[in-house]
C-alpha positions in Angstrom: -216.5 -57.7 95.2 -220.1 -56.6 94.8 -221.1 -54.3 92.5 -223.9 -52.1 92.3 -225.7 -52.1 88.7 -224.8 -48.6 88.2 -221.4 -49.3 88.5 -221.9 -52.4 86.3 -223.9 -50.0 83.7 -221.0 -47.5 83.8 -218.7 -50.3 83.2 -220.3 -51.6 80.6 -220.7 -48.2 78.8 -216.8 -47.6 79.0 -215.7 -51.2 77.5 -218.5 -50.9 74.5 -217.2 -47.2 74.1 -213.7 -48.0 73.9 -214.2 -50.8 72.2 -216.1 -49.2 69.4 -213.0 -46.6 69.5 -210.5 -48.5 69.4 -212.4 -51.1 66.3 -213.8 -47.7 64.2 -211.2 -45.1 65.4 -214.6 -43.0 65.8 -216.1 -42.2 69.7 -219.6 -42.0 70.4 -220.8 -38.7 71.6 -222.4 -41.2 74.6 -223.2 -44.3 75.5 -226.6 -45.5 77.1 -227.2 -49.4 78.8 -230.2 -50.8 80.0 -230.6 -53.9 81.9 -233.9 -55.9 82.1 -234.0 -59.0 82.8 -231.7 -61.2 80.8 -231.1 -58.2 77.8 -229.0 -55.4 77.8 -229.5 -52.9 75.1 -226.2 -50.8 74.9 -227.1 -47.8 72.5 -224.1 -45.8 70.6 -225.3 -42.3 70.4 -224.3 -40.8 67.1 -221.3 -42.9 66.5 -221.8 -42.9 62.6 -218.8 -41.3 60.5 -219.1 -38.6 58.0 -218.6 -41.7 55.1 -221.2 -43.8 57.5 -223.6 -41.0 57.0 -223.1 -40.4 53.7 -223.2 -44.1 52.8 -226.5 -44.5 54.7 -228.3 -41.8 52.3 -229.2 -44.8 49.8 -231.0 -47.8 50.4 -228.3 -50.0 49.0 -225.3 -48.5 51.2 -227.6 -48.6 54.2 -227.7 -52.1 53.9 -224.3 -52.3 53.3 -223.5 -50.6 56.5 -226.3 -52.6 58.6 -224.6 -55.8 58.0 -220.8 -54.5 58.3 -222.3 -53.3 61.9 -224.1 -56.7 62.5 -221.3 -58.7 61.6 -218.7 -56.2 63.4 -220.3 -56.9 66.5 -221.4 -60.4 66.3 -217.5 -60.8 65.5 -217.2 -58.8 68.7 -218.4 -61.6 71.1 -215.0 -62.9 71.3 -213.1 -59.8 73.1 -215.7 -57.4 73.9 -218.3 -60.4 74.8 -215.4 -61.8 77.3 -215.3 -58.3 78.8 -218.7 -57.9 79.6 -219.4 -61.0 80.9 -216.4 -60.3 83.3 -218.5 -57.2 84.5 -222.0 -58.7 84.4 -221.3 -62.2 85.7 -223.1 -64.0 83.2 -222.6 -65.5 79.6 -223.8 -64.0 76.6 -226.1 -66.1 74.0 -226.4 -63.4 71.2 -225.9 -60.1 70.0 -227.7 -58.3 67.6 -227.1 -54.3 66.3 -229.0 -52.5 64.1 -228.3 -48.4 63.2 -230.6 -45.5 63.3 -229.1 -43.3 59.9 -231.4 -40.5 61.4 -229.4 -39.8 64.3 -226.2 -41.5 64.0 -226.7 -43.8 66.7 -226.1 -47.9 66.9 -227.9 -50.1 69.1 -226.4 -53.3 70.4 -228.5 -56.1 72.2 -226.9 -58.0 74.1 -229.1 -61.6 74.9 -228.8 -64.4 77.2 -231.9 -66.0 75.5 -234.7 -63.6 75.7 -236.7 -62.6 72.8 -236.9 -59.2 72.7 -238.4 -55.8 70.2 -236.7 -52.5 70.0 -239.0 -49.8 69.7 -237.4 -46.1 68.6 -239.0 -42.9 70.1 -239.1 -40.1 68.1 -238.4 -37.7 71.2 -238.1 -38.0 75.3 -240.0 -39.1 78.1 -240.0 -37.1 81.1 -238.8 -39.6 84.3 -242.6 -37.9 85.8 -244.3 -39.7 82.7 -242.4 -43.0 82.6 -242.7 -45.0 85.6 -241.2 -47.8 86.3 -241.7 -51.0 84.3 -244.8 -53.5 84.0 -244.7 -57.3 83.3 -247.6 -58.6 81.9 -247.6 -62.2 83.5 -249.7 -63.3 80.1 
């Protein structure tokens, strides 16, 4: 069956959200996935507990939660890994997360060997002043 990568997108979103529900007992309020060329950054939007917010108010807890996350989801690959490969059609090499205390939110990058940097916008971009994407062939 072919799939559109909407529907793959909106796939993925529901596994990684009911996955994170059924592992934390906690729903995101959303769940956002981008695909580009051999990543897919799955972002958790405010997914943190009250406790996980709490915790994250000192520089020693937000470690603390940074690597329970990390190691959460690189534990993840097994069941969760399986699943989205089933939807995407292709193997996973590596998954990172890190968390944004700010906002609550957790970003998971998924990899199939690309190096890749996470920048974090303080606000929105209108679709008018985003266009598309460049690759800079350098």
């Amino acid at each position: 069956m072919n799939y559109s990568p909407l529907t793959m997108t909106a796939q993925v979103a529901h596994a990684v959200r009911d996955f994170q529900q059924q592992r934390t007992g906690h729903t995101p309020r959303s769940v956002t996935v981008v695909l580009s060329e051999g990543v897919m950054l799955v972002t958790l939007h405010e997914v943190l507990t009250p406790a996980e917010i709490i915790l994250c108010q000192t520089d020693k807890g937000m470690a603390r939660l940074r690597d329970f996350h990390r190691d959460s989801i690189r534990a993840s690959l097994g069941p969760l890994g399986t699943e989205i490969e089933r939807i995407a059609g292709v193997a996973l090499q590596e998954v990172v997360a890190d968390i944004e205390p700010a906002t609550g939110d957790i970003v998971h990058i998924f990899t199939t060997g690309t190096l890749l940097q996470v920048f974090k916008l303080t606000g929105c971009l209108s679709a008018e002043t985003w266009v598309g994407s460049e690759r800079d062939p350098a």
